[in-house]
Each structure stands twice: as structure tokens, then as C-alpha cells.
C-alpha positions as CSV (number, residue, x, y, z in Angstrom):
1,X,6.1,1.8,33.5
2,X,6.5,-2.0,34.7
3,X,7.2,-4.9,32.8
4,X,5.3,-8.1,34.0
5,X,6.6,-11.7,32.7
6,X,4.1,-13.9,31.9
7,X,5.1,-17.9,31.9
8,X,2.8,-20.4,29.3
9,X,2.8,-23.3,29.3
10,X,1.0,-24.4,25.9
11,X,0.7,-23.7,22.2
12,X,-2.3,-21.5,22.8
13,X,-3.4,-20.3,26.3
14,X,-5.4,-17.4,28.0
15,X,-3.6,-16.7,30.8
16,X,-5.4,-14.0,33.6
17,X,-3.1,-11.4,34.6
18,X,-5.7,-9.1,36.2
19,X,-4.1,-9.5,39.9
20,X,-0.6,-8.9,38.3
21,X,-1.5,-5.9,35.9
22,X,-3.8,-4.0,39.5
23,X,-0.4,-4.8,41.3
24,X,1.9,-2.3,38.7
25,X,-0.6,0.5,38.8
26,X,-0.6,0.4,42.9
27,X,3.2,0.4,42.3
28,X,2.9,2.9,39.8
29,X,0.9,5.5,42.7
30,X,-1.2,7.0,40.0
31,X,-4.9,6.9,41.6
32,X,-7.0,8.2,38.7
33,X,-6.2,8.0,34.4
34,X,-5.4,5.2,31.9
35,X,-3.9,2.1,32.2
36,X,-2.2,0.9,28.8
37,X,-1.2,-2.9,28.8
38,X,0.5,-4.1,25.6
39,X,2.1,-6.9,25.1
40,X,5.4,-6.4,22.3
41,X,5.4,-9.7,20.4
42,X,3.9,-10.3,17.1
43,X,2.3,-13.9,17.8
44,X,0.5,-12.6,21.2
45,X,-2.3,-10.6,22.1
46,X,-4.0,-8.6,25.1
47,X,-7.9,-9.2,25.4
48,X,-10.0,-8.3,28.2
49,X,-13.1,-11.0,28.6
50,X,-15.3,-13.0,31.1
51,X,-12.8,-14.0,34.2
52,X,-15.8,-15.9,36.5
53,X,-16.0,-19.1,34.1
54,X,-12.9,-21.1,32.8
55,X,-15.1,-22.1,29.6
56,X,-15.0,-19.0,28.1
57,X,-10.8,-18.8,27.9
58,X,-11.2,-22.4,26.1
59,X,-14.5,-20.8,23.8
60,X,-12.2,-18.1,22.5
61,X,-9.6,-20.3,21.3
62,X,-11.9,-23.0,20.2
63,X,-13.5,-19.7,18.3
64,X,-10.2,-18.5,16.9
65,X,-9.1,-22.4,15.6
66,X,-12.7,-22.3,13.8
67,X,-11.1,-19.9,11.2
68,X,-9.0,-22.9,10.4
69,X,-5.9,-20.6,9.9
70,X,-3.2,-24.4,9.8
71,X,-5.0,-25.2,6.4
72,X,-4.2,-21.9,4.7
73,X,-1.1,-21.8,2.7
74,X,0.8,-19.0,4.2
75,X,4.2,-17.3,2.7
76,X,5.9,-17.1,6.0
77,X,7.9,-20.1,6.5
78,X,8.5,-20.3,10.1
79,X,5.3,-21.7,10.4
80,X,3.6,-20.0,12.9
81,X,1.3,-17.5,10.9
82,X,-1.8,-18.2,12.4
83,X,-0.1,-17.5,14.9
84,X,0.4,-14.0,13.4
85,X,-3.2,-13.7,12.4
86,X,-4.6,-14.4,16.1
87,X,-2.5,-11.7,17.6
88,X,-3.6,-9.1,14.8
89,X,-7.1,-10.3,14.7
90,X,-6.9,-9.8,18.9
91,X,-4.8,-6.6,19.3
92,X,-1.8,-6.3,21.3
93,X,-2.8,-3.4,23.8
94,X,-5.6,-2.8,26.0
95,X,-6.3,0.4,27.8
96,X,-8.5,0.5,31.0
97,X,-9.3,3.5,33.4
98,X,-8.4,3.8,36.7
99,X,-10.2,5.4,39.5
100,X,-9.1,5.8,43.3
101,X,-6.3,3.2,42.2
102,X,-8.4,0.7,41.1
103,X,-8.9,-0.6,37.7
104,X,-12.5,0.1,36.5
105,X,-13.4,-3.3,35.2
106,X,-16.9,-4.8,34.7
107,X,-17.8,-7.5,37.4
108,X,-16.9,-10.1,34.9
109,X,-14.0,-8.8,33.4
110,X,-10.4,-10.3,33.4
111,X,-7.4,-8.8,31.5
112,X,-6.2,-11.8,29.8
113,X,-2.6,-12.3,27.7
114,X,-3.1,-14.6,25.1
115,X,-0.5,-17.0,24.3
116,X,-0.7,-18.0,20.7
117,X,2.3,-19.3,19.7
118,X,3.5,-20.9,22.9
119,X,5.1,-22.1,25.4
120,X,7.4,-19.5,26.1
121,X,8.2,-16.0,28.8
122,X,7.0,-13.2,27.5
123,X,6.5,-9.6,28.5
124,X,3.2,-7.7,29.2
125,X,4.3,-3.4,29.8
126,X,2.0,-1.7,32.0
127,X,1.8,2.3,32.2
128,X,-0.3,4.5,33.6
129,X,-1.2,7.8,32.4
130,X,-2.4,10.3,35.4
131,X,-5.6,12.3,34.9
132,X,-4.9,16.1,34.1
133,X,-6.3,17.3,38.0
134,X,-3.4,15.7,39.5
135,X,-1.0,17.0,37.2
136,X,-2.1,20.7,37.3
137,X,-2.0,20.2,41.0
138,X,1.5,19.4,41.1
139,X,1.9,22.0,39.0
140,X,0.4,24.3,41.0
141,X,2.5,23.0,44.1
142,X,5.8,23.3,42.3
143,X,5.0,26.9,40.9
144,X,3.2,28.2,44.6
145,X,6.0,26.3,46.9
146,X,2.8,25.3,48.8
147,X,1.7,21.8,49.6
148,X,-1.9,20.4,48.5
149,X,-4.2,22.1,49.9
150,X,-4.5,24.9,46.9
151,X,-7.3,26.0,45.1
152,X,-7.1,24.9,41.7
């Protein structure tokens, strides 16, 4: 597993960590499975969306502030319950496949962390979970005493 630190620098904010979260799975060596991101704070959120125009990072929030969630008169008293709600309403994990080491994302897609209760350093985990081929192969290597070349 890594642990990437994302920086904000405002209340709310869409920030793209698609170069980053590609980075830990070629650190992580696993070239086909899942890639889990999750984000462990309860006023953040992990989305994947458009990455080729700016607008649409601005759109979501504009979209999430149309719920008017500031006008609602929340229990919590730190304030920052809408903050809450965004990061439910958004989900704090993502999971993504990954083929030949790559992530399989549409042509559009960016993994974005979403800020909601900003600015502040937060931390984004990344794991990946190998395929069951590569696993049985190893398997096979360690039981055999044989390098990669078995028949499976």
C-alpha cells in the first residue's frame, strides 16, 4: 500500500491526483487487478470524473452547494456538516482496474480528491490487489522451485 499527501489550498477543491495515484501502482509492481483509493477523513471524498475541462471540477461543486447544505440547521456544532454530507453523498473510495500496469480509465477520466472542508494535508491510500493468474503462478513457482515458465 502507499499513502499519497494531497495539499489544498481552499474550502472546497477538486484536486486531480491521477499522475500521483498511476505513480503507487507502478511502485506497487502489480501489472493486472484492482486499484482501491480511499481517502480516511470524514469531510473528503474520492470521485473519478471528466479530467480534459477545468469547468467541470468547478460544476460539481457549484452542483453540490445547490443543495444549500449552510442553511440547514445541523446538530453537529463544529460547523462543518455539510461538509460531512458532501463526503457521504461522494464516497470516500474508488476502485479502478488495472491492466499491464496501467490504470484502465476512460479517455476523459481523472481520479479526483475532493476537498470539502479545506485547506488542509490530507492522505489518499492506494492498494492494489493482484489478479488471481499471478498469484497462482507464484504459487506454482514456490511449490515447483521452478521459475516462470510453468504451465499453469
Amino acid at each position: 500500500m502507499k499513502t499519497l499527501s494531497v495539499t489544498t489550498r481552499a474550502n472546497q477543491e477538486l484536486v486531480d491526483i491521477t499522475g500521483e495515484v498511476q505513480g503507487a501502482v507502478r511502485d506497487l509492481g502489480i501489472e493486472d487487478g484492482v486499484c482501491f483509493i480511499y481517502t480516511p477523513h470524514t469531510t473528503a471524498a474520492i470521485t473519478i470524473n471528466e479530467n480534459a475541462d477545468p469547468d467541470v471540477k468547478r460544476d460539481i461543486l457549484k452542483g453540490l452547494d445547490h443543495f444549500q447544505l449552510e442553511k440547514v440547521d445541523f446538530a453537529h456544532m463544529e460547523g462543518n456538516s455539510p461538509s460531512h454530507v458532501k463526503s457521504s453523498l461522494v464516497g470516500c473510495s474508488q476502485a479502478v482496474f488495472v491492466e499491464g500496469g496501467r490504470l484502465l480509465l476512460g479517455t476523459w477520466q481523472g481520479i479526483y480528491f475532493c476537498e470539502f472542508d479545506g485547506p488542509r494535508t490530507r492522505k489518499v491510500l492506494v492498494k492494489v490487489l493482484g489478479g488471481a493468474e499471478p498469484c497462482r503462478k507464484k504459487a506454482l513457482q514456490r511449490k515447483t522451485g521452478r521459475g516462470g515458465d510453468n504451465q499453469l
